[in-house]
C-alpha positions as CSV (number, residue, x, y, z in Angstrom):
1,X,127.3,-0.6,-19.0
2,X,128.2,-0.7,-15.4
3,X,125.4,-1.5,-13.2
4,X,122.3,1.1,-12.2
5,X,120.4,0.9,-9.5
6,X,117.4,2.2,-11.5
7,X,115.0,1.8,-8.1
8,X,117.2,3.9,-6.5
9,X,117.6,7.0,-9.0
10,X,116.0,9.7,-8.3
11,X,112.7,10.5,-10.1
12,X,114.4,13.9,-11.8
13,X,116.8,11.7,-13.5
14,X,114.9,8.8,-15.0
15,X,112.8,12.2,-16.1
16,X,115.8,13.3,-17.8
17,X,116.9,10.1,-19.5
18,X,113.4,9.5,-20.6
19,X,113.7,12.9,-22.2
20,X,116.8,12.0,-23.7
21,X,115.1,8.9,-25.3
22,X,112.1,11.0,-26.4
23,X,114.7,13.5,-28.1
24,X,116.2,11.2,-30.2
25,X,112.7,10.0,-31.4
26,X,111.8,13.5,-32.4
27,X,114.9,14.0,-34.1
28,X,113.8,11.0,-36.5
29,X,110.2,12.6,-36.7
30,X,108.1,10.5,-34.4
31,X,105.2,12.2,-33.6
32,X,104.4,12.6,-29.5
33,X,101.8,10.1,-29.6
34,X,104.2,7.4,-31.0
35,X,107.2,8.4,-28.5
36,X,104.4,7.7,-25.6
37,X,103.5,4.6,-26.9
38,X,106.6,3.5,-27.2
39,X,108.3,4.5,-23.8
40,X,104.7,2.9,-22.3
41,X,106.7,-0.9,-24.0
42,X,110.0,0.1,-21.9
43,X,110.5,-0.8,-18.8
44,X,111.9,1.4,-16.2
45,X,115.4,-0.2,-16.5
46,X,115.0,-0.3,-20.2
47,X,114.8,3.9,-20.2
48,X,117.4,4.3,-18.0
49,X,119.5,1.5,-20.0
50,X,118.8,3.5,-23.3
51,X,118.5,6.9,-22.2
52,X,122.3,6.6,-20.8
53,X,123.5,5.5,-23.6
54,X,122.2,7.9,-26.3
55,X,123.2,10.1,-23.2
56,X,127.2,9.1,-23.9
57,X,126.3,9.0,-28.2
58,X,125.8,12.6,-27.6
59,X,128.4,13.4,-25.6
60,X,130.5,12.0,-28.0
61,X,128.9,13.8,-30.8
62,X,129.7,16.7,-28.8
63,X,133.7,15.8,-29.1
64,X,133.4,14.8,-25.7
65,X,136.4,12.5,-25.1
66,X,135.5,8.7,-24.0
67,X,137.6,8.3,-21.1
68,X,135.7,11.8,-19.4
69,X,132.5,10.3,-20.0
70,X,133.7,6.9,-18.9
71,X,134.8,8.8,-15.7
72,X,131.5,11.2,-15.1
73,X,128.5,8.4,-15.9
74,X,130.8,5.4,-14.6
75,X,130.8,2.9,-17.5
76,X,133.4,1.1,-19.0
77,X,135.7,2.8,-21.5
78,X,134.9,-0.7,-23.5
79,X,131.5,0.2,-23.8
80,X,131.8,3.3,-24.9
81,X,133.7,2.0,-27.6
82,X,131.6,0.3,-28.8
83,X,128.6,2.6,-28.5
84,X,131.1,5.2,-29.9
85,X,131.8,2.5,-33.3
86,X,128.0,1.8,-33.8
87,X,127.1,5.1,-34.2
88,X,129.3,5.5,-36.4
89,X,128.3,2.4,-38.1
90,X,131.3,-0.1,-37.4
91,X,129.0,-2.3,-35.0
92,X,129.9,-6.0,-35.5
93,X,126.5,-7.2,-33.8
């Protein structure tokens, strides 16, 4: 992922992204309490780091094409690959 300046974001859109993060966790059933407790263990570049990415899985979900979102959120159409092949369950990590 290309480099953030996560000090510099503005406070709406770390909001956003850690909205995005606790999205996902609902969607696999945490309960509030757990998705507080576990944004508390992120840090801030952590949210940003994972909310941006679930951020392009869901574009991508949304038939989004890579090279757009690699365009619009500025990260490498590498990465998105790869984000793009472990969601679907190709990762070779």
């Amino acid at each position: 992922m290309s480099k953030i300046e996560y000090r510099r974001m503005p406070a709406a859109e770390r909001s956003a992204l850690e909205k995005e993060i606790r999205r996902m966790l609902g969607r696999f059933h945490m309960n509030e309490e757990g998705q507080k407790f576990l944004i508390s263990l992120l840090t801030d570049s952590e949210i940003v780091m994972i909310g941006r990415r679930l951020r392009v899985v869901s574009k991508l979900y949304a038939g989004e094409r890579p090279m757009k979102i690699a365009r619009e959120m500025k990260i490498s159409p590498i990465t998105i690959r790869a984000l793009y092949d472990f969601a679907k369950g190709e990762s070779s990590k």
